[in-house]
N, C-alpha and C positions, 0 to 999 in steps of 0.2 A: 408217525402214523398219519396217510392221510383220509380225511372221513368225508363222503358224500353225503350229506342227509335231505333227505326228504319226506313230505309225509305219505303215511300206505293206507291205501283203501282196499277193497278185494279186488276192483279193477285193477291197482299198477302192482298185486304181486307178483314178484316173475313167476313164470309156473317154472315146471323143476324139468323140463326138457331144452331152457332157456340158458345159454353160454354164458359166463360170467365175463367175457372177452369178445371182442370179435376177430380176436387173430388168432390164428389156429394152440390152441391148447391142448392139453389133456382135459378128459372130461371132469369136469366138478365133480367133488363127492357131495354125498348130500347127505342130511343125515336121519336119523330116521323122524319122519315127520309127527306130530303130536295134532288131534283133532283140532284144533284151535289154541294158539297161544293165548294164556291170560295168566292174570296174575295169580289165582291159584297153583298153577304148573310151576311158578318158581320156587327152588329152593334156599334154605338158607345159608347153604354154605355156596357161594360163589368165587372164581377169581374174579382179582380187581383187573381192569386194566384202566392208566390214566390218559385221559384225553388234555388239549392243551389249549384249545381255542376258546370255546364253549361247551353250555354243558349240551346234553339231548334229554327230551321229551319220550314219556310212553305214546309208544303208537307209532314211533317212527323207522322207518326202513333205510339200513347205514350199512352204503356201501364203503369198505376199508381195505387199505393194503398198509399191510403192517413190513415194515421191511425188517431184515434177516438181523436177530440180535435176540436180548433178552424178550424183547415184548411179543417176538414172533411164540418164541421158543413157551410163553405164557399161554399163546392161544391152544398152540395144539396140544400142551396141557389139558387144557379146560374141552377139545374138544374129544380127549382121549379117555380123562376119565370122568368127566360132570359135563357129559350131553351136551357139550358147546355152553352151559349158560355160564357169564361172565356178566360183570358188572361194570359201570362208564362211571369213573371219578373226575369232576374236575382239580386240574393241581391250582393249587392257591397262587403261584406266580405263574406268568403266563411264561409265555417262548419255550423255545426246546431246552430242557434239563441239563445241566454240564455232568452230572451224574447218574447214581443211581440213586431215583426216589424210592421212599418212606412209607408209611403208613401216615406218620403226621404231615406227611405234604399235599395232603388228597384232604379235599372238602369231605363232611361225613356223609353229609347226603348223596346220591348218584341215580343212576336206575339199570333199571336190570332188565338184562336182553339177553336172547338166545341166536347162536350163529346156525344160520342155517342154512347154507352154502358156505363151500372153502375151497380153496384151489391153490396151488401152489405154484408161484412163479420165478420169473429168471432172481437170479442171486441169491436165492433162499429165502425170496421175500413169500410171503402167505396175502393172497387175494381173496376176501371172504366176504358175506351179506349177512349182516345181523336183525333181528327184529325188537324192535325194544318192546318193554312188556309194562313196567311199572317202575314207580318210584323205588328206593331203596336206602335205609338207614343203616348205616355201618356200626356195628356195636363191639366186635371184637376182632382180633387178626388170630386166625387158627395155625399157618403156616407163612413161611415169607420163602423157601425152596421148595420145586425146584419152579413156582407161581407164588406171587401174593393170594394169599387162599383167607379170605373174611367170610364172618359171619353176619347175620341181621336179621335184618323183618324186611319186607314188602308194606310202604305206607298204604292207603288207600281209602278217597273220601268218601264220607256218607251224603248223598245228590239226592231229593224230594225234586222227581220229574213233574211233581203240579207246583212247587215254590214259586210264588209270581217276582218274587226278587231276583232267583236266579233267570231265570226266561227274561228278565226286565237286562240283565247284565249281558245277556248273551245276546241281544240282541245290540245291545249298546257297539258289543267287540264286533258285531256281523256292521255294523254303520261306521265305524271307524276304520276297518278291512276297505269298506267301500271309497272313504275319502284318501285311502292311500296308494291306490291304483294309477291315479294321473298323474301323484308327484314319483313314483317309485317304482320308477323301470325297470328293475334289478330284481323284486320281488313279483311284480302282477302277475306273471301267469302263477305262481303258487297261490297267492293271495286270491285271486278268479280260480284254484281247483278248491280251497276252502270254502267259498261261497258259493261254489255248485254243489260239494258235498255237504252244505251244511245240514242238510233235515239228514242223512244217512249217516251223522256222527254219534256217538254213544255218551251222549252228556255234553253237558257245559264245560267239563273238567278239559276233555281233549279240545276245544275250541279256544281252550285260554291257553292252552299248551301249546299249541300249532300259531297262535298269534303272537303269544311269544317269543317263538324261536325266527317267526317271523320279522324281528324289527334288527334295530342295526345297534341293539343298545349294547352297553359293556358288559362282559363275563362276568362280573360282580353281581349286577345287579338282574340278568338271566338264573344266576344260581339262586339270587334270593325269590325269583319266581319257582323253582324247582324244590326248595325247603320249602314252601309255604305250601300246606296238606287241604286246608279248610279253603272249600271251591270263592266264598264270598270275600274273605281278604285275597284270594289268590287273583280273583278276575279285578278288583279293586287295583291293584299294581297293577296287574295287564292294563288296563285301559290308564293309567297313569305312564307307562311307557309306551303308548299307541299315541295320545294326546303329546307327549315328546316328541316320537318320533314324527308325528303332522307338524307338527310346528318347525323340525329338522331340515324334511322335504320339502316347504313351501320358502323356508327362506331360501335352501337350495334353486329352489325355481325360481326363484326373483333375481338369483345373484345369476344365472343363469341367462334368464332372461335379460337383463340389464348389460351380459355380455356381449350378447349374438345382438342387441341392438346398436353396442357400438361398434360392434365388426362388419355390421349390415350397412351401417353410418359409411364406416371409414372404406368400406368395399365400394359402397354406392360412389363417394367422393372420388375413389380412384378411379372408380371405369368411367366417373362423367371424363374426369380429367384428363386420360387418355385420349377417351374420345375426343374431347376437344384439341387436343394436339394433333391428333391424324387427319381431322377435320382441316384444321390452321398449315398442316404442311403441304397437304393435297392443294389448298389455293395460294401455296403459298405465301400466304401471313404474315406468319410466326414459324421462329425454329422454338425448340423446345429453350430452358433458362441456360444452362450448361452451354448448348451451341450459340446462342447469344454472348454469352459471357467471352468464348474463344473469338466469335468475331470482334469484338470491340476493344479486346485486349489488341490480336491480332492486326487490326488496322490499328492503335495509337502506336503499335510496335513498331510500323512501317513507316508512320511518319518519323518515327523518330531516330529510326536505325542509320541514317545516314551522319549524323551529330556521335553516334556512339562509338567507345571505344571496341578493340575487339574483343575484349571479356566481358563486356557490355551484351555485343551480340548472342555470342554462345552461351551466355548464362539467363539470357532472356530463351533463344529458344531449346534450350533443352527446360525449363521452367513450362514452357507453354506445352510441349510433349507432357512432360510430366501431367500436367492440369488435364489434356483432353484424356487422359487412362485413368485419372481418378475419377470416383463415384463423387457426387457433387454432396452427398449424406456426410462423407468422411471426412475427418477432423482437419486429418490434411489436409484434405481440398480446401477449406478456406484459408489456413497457412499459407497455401500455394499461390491462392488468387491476390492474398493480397499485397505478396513478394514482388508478385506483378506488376499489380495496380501502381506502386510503388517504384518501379523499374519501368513502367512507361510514362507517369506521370513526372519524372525528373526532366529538368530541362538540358538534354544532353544536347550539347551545339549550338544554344540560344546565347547572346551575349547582346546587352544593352548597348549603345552606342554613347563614348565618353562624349562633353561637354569641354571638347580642348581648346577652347578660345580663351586664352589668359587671363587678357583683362576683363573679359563676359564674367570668368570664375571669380575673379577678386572682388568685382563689385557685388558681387552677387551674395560673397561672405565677409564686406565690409554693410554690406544693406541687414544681414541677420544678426550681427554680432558687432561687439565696436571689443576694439583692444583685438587680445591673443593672436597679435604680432606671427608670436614663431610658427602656431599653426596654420595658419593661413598660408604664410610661406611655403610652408611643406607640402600642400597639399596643392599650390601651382607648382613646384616642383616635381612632383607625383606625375601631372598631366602634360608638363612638360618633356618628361622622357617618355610620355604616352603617347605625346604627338611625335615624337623625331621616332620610334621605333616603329609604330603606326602596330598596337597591340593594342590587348585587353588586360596587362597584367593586372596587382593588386601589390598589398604591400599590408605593412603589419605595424602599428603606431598604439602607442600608449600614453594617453595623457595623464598624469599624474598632477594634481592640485587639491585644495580644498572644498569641502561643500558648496556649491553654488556659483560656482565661477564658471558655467557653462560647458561642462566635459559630455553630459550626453547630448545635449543643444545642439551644441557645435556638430557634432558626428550627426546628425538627422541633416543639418543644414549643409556638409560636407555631401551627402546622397543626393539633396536636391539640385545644388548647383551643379553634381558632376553627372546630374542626368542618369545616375542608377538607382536600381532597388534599396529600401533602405531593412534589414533586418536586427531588432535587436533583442536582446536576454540578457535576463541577473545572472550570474553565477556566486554571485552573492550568497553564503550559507550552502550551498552546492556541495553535496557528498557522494554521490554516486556516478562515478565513471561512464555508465552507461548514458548519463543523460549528453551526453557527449559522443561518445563511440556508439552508440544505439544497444537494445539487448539483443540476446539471442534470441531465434526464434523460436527455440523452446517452452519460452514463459507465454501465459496466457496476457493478453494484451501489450506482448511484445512491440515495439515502433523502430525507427532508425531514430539514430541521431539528431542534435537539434541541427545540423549542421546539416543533413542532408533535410531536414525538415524546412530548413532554411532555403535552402536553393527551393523546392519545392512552390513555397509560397511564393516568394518572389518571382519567377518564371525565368530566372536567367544564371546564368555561373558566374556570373561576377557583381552580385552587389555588393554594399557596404554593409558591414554585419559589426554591429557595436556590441561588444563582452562586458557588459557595464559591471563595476565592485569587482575587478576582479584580486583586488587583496584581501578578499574575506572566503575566497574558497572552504570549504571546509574538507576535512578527512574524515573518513571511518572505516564498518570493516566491508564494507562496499567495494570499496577503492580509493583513490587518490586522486580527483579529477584535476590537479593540476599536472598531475604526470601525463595527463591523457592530453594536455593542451599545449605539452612540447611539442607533439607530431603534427598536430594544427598550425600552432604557429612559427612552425620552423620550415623557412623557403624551399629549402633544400628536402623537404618530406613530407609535405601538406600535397604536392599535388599526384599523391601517388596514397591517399587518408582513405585508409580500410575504414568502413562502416560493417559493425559488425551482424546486425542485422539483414543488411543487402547484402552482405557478405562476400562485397567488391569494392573494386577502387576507383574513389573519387578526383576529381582535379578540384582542389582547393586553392590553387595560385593565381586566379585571377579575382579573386576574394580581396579586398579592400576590410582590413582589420581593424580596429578602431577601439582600443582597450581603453578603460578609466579603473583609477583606483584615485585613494586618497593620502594615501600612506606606499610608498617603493617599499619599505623594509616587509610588508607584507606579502612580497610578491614572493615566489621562490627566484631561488639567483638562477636555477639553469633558466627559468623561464622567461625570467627578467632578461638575459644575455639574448635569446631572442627577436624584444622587441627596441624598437626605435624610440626612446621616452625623452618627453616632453613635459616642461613641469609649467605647471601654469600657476605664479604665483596670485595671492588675493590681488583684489580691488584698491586703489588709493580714493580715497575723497573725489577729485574730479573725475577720475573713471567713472565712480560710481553714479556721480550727475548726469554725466550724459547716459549713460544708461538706463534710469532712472527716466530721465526725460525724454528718451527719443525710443524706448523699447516700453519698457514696466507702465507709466502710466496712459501711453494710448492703449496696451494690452489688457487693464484692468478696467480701463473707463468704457471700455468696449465688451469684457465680460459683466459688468452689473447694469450694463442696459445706459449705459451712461454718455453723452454727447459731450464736445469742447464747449458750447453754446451752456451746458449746464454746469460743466466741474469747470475751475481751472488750477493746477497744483501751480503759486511760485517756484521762482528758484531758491527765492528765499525758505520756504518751506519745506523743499526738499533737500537744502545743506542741513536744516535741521533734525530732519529725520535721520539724514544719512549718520550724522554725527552723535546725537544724541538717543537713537531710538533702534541703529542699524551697523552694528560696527564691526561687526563677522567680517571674516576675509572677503566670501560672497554677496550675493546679492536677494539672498532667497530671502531672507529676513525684512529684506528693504521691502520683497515683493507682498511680503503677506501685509506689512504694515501700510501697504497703499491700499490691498483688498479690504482691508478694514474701514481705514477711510473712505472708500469707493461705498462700501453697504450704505454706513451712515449716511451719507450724502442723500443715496439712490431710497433710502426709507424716509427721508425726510420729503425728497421730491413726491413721493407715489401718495404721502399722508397731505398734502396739498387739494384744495380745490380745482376744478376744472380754471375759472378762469385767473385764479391766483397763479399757476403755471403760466399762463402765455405773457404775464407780466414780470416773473421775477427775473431777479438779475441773477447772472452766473452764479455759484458758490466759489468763494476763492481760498483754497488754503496756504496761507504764510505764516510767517514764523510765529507770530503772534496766536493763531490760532488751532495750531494744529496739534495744541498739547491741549483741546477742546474735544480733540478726535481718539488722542493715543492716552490721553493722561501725562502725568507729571514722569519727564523722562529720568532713567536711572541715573544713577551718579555713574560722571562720567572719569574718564584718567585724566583728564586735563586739570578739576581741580584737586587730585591728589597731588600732581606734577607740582602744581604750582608753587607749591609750600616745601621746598627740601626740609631736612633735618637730617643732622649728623647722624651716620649710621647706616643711612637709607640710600639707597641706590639703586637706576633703572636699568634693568639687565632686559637684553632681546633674545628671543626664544622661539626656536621652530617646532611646528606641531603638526599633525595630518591634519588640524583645521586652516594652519597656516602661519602666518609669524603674530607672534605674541609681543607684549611687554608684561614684565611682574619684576616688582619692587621689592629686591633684596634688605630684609632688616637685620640689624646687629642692636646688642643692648650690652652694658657691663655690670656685672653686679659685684662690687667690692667684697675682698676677703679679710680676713684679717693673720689668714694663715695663709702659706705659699701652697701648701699640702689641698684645700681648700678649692685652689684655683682650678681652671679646666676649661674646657670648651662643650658646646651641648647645642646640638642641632636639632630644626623639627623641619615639618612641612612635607615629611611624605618622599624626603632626598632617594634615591640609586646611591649603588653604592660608588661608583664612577662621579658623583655630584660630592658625595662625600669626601672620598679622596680629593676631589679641588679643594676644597674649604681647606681640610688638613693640610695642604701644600700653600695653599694662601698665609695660612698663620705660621707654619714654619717659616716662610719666608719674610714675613712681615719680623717675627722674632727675632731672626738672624741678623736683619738689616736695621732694625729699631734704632741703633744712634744716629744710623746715616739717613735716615727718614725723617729724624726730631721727635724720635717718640722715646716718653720717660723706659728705661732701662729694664724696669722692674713692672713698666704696666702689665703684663702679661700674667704676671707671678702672682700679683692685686691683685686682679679681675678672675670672675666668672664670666665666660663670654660664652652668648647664646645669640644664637644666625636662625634665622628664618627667613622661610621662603614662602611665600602667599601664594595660590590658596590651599588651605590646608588638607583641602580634601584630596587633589588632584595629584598623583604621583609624578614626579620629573626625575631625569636622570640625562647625564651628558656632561662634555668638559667644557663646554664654552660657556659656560658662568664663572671661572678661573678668576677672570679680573675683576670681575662685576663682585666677588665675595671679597676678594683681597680688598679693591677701593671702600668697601662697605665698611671691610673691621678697622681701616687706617683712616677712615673719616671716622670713626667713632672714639677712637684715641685719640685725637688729636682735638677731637669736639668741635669741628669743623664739617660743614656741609659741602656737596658738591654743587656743581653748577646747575642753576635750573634748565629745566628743557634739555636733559642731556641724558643718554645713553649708549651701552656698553655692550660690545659682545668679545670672546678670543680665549681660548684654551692656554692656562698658566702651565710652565711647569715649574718646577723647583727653583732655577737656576732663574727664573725673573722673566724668561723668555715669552712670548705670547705666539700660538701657533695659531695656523688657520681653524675656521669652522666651516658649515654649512649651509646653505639656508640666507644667502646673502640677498637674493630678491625680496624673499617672506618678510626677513625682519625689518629692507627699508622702509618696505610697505606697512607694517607695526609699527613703525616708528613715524610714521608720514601720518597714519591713521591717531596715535595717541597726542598730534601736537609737537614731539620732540624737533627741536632745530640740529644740533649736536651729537655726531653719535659717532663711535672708535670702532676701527675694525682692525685685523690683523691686516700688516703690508701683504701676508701673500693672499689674499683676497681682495688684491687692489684690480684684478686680469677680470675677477667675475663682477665686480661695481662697474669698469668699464662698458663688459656687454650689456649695461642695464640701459635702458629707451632714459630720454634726457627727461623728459615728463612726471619719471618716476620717481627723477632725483633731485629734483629741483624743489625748494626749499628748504634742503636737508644738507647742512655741511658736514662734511665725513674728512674722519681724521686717520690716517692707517700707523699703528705704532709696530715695534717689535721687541720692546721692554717693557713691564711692569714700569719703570719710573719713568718714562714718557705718559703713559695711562695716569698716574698719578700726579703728572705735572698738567695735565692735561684739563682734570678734575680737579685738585686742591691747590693746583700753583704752588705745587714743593717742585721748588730748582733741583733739575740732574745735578750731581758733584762732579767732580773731576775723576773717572776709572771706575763711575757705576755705568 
């Protein structure tokens, strides 16, 4: 049902020759009219009819069309047999009903009005004009077919038109009416026909009724104006829902207002903005940002399209099409631009010019580096086929040594002398593929690759680009980024390297590669079978001096502010260091331990007077003094070496720090039972270390009479093998001999020779096979003092290629028997058919 309401005065009642349509109808019927509707004229027994929105006020004229159903089929009931009067319940839940209501769904109070006008429209619907009369209490249901048919009373208040408190109220709602006109667009002109008819209304009671139905409050709280009979609580809510609803419309009008001034803002801005660009085109100025943006791309596009390949071209301008259709707002557009940016900024055709003068390049990486022989070589070799092909190629090298030996040094100083860009990155801890092959452009702060970031920075396609750590790659569920660094560093595939954010292909072959790890076995084998490795074993003693001397300490006397005239390091002071304070394969340790003495020096100088300075003499550090600087230096191997003792024996050992020495121990602990006896190892052995030992004492068992060893020592003893240090795990076969000499100087109770050590893989039958690591260990063994030291004969080809420098003071013996090794050491004579 839907209801018009308004309120009626004798001006707006239609008169009865007035159409209830303006499209052509049948005429209204009308019914018979009654000298003036009031609440006397109503009866008690009314139909209900339920309304759904709100409730209605006496006094009000309610135009309705009831459509074709039960509630029609109610009216012309009521208007058939009880003179149109019907009664307006509000239903307790609001919205349209899923059924058919109740008596108990209909609030009890209502009011009561008579139709008076009816007319009958398309679909059976009923168009009709009610008048409301008074209030109504619903007391009982007389029928419920083929009308809800209740009975009641007509409420009706007792009003004293001299009450200075009701006039005091009515006046309040007539000032409240007044303050809601300029917030309340929707009501004013009802609200201005209430306040022109106010002196021609019948009481305070219709004034609170008509202001009521006037606000925007809830059905709830309009009904509980409707049940409230006594005029002075009634106008008391009225003015408590007018003071509501002002406080309603005024925040409306701020939020309001607060809008249309930022759309007033944001309009103002725009038309300046406009304007200012129509302005800047007409004198030509300025294009707008967008046409700017296509110019600047567009010209670096054209310098550089000559260098580019041809998927180069066509994927740069179908990219620049694409950008001039996009809105420069949209997400893409800056995806687009900066695919761009990206693809003009690449140095496509720029190529630095090598530095191919041979001996320019050698001295150039004999002036930054002393020693690392083999790479220097390789790297005039490198430029040597640079000059006879007269190219830009590159090439892909990995240096593999210990900390501090110079692997990323060297590749910076490799760049300088060959006159190109020098680019470098960790991949060190490295887990995501992408930071390698670039992301997609999908993800929000998408990039390319380091690779193409690489060229980028540098300005050219072939600098030198160093992968520093790369045996610590990591994996996850990323990706693999060592998978991703076959296509890179495989010749045969790097110069055709999808970037997968440019989502083209690059020329990666004239790239100059230059990999460091510290450890091969960490590298992967496919990846490893790609590069050219280079092992750079540790430092000996005099390498170390000159290095030391002719690099580290002008480097450090020149970081702490420090002059020759002020420091001077001996030689003597710096064998000290080297030997006692610096004994890494590298040199980093040497370098921090001269930073330290460089501080001291440089604090002792600046805590001086003015002219106690221009008198003092140099600060000199020698041997004498420079455990003034570092402290009392550790204990060194040499006097462990010194002191053999049966049992004990110095084994050589390679490591990703480089070659080692550690002092193989044995001890016997007498049994008295054979059951008793046993062997029992510590130190943290593999099981491959293990297995030697077990092959050591087997053999030693087997051969005991022919060695001089009692028959039955084995069967006596508890023997317990240790390896120092305890904490550090080791595993490998070339400690073989080095365990066997240990457990047959310990039966025999004889020591071996001083200053003498062992390396060579046993196996059962006495034999000694090759090892590894043959540069490392001389260098450990050069480094600890040793004179003496055994290697397997088939590592006699790799002691050859060693520099004469390295091997000098060190006599090496190459066996291929255990009892060479042990005549070697104990001076037990070979027999005749061992």
């Amino acid at each position: 049902m839907r209801i018009i309401m308004s309120d009626v005065t004798d001006e707006n009642v239609p008169p009865d020759d007035q159409p209830m349509d303006e499209a052509p109808q049948a005429e209204a019927e009308r019914l018979p009219q009654l000298p003036a509707l009031a609440h006397e004229h109503a009866p008690k027994h009314i139909v209900a009819l339920p309304i759904h929105q709100r409730p209605v006020f006496p006094s009000m004229m309610l135009p309705m069309v009831v459509p074709q159903g039960p509630l029609a089929d109610a009216v012309r009931f009521a208007i058939e047999h009880h003179q149109g009067w019907v009664g307006f319940f509000l239903t307790r839940e609001s919205g349209e009903p899923q059924g058919p209501l109740g008596v108990a769904d209909l609030y009890e109070v209502g009011a009561v009005g008579r139709i008076t006008r009816h007319q009958e429209g398309e679909d059976g619907a009923l168009q009709m004009l009610a008048q409301v009369v008074a209030r109504f209490h619903r007391k009982a249901v007389i029928s419920d077919q083929p009308a809800l048919l209740v009975s009641g009373e007509v409420l009706k208040a007792e009003a004293d038109p001299d009450n200075p408190e009701l006039r005091a109220y009515a006046i309040a709602i007539v000032t409240a009416l007044k303050d809601l006109v300029p917030h309340n667009p929707v009501f004013a002109d009802e609200i201005r026909a209430v306040l022109g008819n106010y002196n021609t209304f019948d009481g305070p009671g219709r004034l609170a009724d008509l202001a009521a139905s006037l606000t925007t409050a809830k059905r709830e709280d309009i009904q509980e104006i409707l049940e409230t009979v006594p005029l002075i609580p009634r106008m008391e809510r009225v003015l408590s829902l007018l003071s509501r609803e002002s406080e309603i419309t005024q925040l409306k009008g701020r939020i309001r207002h607060q809008i249309e001034e930022k759309i007033s803002e944001q309009q103002r801005k725009f038309f300046l903005t406009e304007q200012l660009k129509l302005i800047k085109e007409e004198l030509g100025l300025e294009s707008d940002e967008k046409s700017l943006e296509l110019k600047r791309l567009g010209e670096a596009f054209a310098e550089k399209r000559a260098g580019m390949s041809e998927e180069a071209v066509q994927t740069t301008e179908e990219e620049l099409r694409k950008l001039s259709l996009l809105d420069p707002h949209s997400p893409e557009y800056g995806v687009s631009r900066n695919r761009l940016e990206w693809l003009t900024d690449l140095p496509w055709g720029i190529r630095s010019d090598d530095n191919l003068d041979l001996s320019a390049l050698r001295s150039g990486l004999d002036r930054d580096h002393y020693g690392l022989e083999e790479v220097k070589e390789r790297i005039v070799e490198f430029c040597g086929v640079r000059r006879l092909k007269q190219d830009h190629g590159g090439g892909i090298i990995c240096l593999i040594g210990p900390p501090g030996t110079g692997k990323t040094s060297i590749g910076i100083s490799i760049a300088k002398q060959l006159g190109r860009k020098f680019f470098r990155f960790s991949v060190g801890g490295m887990r995501d593929e992408a930071e390698i092959k670039g992301h997609r452009r999908t993800y929000i702060g998408a990039l390319p690759g380091k690779l193409a970031q690489a060229l980028r920075r540098c300005g050219t396609m072939n600098p030198v680009v160093l992968l520093d750590e790369i045996d610590k790659l990591g994996r996850s569920h990323q990706g693999d980024p060592a998978s991703a660094l076959l296509e890179v560093l495989d010749p045969e595939q790097n110069k055709d390297f999808l970037d997968h954010y440019l989502d083209l292909r690059l020329d990666l072959s004239q790239i100059l590669f230059v990999c460091t790890a510290n450890d091969l076995g960490g590298i992967p084998e496919a990846l490893r079978d790609r590069m050219e490795v280079i092992r750079l074993a540790g430092y000996v003693e005099q390498e170390k001096l000159q290095i030391a001397r002719s690099y580290l300490v002008p480097k450090q006397r020149a970081a702490h502010g420090l002059s020759q005239a002020q420091v001077r390091v001996l030689d003597s002071g710096l064998k000290v260091l080297v030997r006692n304070y610096a004994r890494e394969a590298g040199v980093r340790h040497a370098e921090q331990c001269l930073a330290r003495i460089m501080r001291k020096v440089a604090t002792a100088i600046a805590s001086r007077d003015e002219g106690t300075k221009k008198d003092a003499a140099p600060v000199r550090i020698s041997k004498d003094s420079i455990a003034d600087y570092l402290g009392k230096p550790p204990l060194s191997d040499d006097e462990l070496l010194a002191k053999p003792l049966p049992g004990v024996v110095t084994g050589l050992a390679w490591t990703a720090m480089g070659g080692a020495t550690l002092e193989i121990e044995a001890i016997a602990i007498p049994v008295s039972e054979a059951s008793r006896s046993g062997f029992q190892l510590s130190g943290q052995l593999g099981e491959v270390m293990k297995e030697s030992a077990g092959l050591a004492r087997s053999y030693l068992r087997a051969h005991a009479e022919r060695l001089g060893l009692a028959a039955d020592w084995f069967d006596s003893h508890l023997l317990h093998l240790h390896v120092p240090a305890g904490a550090t795990p080791k595993d490998g076969p070339s400690a073989g001999i080095t365990m066997a000499c240990a457990m047959c100087s310990l039966a025999l109770g004889k020591s071996v020779k001083a200053r003498l050590g062992m390396t060579g893989e046993l196996t059962l039958s006495g034999r000694v096979f090759p090892i590894g690591g043959v540069r490392e260990k001389i260098v450990a063994a050069r480094r600890s003092g040793l004179k003496t030291v055994i290697f397997p004969r088939a590592n006699a080809r790799d002691y050859e290629e060693l520099p004469s420098h390295l091997v000098s003071g060190v006599k090496v013996h190459f066996v291929e028997h255990l009892d060479e090794v042990l005549q070697l050491a104990l001076d037990i004579a070979r027999r005749a058919g061992s």
